[in-house]
N, CA, C and O atoms as a printed pandas DataFrame, in Angstrom:
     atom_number atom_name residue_name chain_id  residue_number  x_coord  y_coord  z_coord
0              1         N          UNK        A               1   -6.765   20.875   -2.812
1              2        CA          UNK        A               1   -6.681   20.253   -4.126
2              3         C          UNK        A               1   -6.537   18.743   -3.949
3              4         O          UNK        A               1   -5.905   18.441   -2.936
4              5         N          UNK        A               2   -6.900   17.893   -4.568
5              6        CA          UNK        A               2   -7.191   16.359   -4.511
6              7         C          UNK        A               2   -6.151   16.162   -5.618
7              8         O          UNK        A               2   -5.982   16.757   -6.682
8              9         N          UNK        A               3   -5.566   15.236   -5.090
9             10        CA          UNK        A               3   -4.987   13.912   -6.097
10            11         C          UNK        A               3   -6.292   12.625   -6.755
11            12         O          UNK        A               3   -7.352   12.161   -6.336
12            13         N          UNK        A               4   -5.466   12.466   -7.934
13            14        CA          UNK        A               4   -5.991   11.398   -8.456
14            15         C          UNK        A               4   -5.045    9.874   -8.161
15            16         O          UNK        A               4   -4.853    8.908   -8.899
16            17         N          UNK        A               5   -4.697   10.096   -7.098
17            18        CA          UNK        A               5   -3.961    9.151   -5.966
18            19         C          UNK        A               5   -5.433    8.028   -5.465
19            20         O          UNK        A               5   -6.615    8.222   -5.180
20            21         N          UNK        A               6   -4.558    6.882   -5.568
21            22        CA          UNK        A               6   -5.641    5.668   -5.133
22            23         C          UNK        A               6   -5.035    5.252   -3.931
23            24         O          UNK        A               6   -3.876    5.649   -4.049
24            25         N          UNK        A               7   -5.175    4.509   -2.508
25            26        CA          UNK        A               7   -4.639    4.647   -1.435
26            27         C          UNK        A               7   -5.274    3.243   -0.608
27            28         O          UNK        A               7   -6.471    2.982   -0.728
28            29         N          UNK        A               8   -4.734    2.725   -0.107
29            30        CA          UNK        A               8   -5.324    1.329    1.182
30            31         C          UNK        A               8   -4.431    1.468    2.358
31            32         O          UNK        A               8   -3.412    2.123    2.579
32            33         N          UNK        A               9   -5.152    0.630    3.042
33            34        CA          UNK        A               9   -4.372    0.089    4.412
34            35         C          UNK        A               9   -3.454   -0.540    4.419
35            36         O          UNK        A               9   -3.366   -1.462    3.608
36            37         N          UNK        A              10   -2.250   -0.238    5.494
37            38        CA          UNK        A              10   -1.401   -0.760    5.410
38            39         C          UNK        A              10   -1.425   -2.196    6.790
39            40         O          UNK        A              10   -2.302   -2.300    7.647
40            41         N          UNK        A              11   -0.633   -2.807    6.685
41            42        CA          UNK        A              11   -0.681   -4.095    7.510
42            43         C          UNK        A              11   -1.127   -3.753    9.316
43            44         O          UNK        A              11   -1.765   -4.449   10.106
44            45         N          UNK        A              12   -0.298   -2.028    9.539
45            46        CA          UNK        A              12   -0.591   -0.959   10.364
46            47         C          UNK        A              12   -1.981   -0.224   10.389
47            48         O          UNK        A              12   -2.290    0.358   11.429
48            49         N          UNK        A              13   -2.709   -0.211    9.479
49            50        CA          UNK        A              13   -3.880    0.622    9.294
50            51         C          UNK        A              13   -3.480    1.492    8.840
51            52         O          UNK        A              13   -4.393    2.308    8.714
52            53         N          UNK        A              14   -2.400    1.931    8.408
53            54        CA          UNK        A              14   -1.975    3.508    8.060
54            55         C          UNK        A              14   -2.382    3.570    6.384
55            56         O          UNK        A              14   -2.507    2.501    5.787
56            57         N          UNK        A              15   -2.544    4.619    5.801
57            58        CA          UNK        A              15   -2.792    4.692    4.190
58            59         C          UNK        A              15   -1.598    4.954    3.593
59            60         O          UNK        A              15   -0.766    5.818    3.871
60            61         N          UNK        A              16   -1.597    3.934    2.555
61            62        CA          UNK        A              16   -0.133    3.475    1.723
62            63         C          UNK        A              16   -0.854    3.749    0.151
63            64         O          UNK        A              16   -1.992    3.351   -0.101
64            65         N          UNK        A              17   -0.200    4.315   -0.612
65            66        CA          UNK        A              17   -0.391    4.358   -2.112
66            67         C          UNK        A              17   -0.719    2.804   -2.401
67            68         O          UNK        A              17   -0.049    1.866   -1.971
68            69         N          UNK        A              18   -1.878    2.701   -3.212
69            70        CA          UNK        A              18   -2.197    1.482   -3.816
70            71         C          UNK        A              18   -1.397    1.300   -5.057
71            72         O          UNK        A              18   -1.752    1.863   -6.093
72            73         N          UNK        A              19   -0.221    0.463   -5.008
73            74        CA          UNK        A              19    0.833    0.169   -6.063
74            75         C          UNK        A              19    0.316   -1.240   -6.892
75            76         O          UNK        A              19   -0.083   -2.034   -6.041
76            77         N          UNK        A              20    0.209   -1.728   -8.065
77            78        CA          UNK        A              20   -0.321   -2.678   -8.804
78            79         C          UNK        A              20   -0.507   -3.591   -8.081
79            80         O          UNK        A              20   -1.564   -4.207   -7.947
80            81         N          UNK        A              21    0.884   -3.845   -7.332
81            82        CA          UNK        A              21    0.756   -5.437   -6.526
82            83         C          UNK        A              21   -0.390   -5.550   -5.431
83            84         O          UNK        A              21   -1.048   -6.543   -5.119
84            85         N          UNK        A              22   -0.451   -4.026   -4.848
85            86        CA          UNK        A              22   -1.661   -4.067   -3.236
86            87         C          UNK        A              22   -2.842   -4.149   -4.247
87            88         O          UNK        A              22   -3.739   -4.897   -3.859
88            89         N          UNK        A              23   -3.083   -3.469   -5.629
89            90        CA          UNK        A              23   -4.377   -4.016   -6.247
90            91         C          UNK        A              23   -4.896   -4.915   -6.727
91            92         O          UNK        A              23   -6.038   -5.005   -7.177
92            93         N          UNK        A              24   -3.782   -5.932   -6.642
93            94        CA          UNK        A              24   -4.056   -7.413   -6.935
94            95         C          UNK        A              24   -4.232   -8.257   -5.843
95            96         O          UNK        A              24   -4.924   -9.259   -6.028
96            97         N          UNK        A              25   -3.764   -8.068   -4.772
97            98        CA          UNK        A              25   -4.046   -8.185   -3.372
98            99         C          UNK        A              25   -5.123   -8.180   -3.024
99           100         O          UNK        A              25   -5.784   -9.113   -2.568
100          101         N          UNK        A              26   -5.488   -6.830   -3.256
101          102        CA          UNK        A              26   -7.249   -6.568   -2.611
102          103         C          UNK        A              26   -8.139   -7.037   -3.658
103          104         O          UNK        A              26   -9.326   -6.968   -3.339
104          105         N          UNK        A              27   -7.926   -7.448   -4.703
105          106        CA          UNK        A              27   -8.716   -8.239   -5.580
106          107         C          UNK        A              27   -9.487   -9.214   -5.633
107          108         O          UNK        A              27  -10.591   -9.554   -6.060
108          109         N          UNK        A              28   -8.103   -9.790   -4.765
109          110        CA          UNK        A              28   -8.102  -11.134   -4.469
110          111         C          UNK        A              28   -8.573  -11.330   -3.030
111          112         O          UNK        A              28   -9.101  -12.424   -2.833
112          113         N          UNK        A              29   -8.502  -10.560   -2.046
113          114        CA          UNK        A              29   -8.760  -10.588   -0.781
114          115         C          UNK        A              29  -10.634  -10.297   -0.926
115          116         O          UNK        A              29  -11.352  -10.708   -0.015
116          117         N          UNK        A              30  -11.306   -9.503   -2.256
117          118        CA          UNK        A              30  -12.158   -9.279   -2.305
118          119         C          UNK        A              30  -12.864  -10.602   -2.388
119          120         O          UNK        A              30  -13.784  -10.798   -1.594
120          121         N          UNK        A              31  -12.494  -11.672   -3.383
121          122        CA          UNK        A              31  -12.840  -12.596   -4.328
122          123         C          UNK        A              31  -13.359  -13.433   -2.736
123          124         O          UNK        A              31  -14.502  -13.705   -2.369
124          125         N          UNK        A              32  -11.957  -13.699   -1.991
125          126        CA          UNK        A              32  -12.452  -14.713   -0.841
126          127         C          UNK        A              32  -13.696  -14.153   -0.241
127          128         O          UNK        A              32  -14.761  -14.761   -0.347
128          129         N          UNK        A              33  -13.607  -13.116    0.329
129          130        CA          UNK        A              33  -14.509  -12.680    0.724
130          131         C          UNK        A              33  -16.070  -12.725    0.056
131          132         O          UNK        A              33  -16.994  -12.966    0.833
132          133         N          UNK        A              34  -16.352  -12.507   -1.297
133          134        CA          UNK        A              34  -17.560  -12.896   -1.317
134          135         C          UNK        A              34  -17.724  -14.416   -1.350
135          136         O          UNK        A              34  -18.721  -14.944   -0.855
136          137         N          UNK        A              35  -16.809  -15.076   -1.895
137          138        CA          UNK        A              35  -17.185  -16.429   -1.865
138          139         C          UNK        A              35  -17.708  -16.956   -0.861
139          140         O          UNK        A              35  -18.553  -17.850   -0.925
140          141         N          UNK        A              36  -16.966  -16.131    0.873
141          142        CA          UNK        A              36  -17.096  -16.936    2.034
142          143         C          UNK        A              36  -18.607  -16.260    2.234
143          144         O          UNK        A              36  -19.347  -17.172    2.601
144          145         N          UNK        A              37  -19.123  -15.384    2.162
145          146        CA          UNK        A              37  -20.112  -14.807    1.980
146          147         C          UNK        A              37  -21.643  -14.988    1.452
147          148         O          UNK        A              37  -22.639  -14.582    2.050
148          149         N          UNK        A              38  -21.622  -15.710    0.157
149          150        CA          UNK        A              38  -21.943  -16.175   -1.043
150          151         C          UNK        A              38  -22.275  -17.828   -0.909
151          152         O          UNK        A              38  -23.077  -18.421   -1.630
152          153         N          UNK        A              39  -21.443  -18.462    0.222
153          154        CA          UNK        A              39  -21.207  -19.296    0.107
154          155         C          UNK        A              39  -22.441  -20.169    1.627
155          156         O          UNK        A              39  -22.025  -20.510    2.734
156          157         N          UNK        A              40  -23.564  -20.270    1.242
157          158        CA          UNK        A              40  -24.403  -21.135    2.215
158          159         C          UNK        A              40  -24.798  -22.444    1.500
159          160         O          UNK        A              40  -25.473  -23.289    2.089
């Protein structure tokens, strides 16, 4: 049976429940990333 559980990496690699704050995190970790990407 599956959860409707959302989940990321932890600083360890291990999978940690994605709590509001880690989804604002990876939001934002996304954002740099295309910019640096995006960015020629």
């Amino acid at each position: 049976m599956l959860c409707n559980c959302e989940a990321t990496n932890d600083d360890k690699g291990e999978l940690t429940s994605l709590t509001p704050q880690l989804k604002d995190i990876n939001k934002t970790l996304v954002s740099f990333h295309k910019k640096k990407n995006h960015a020629f």
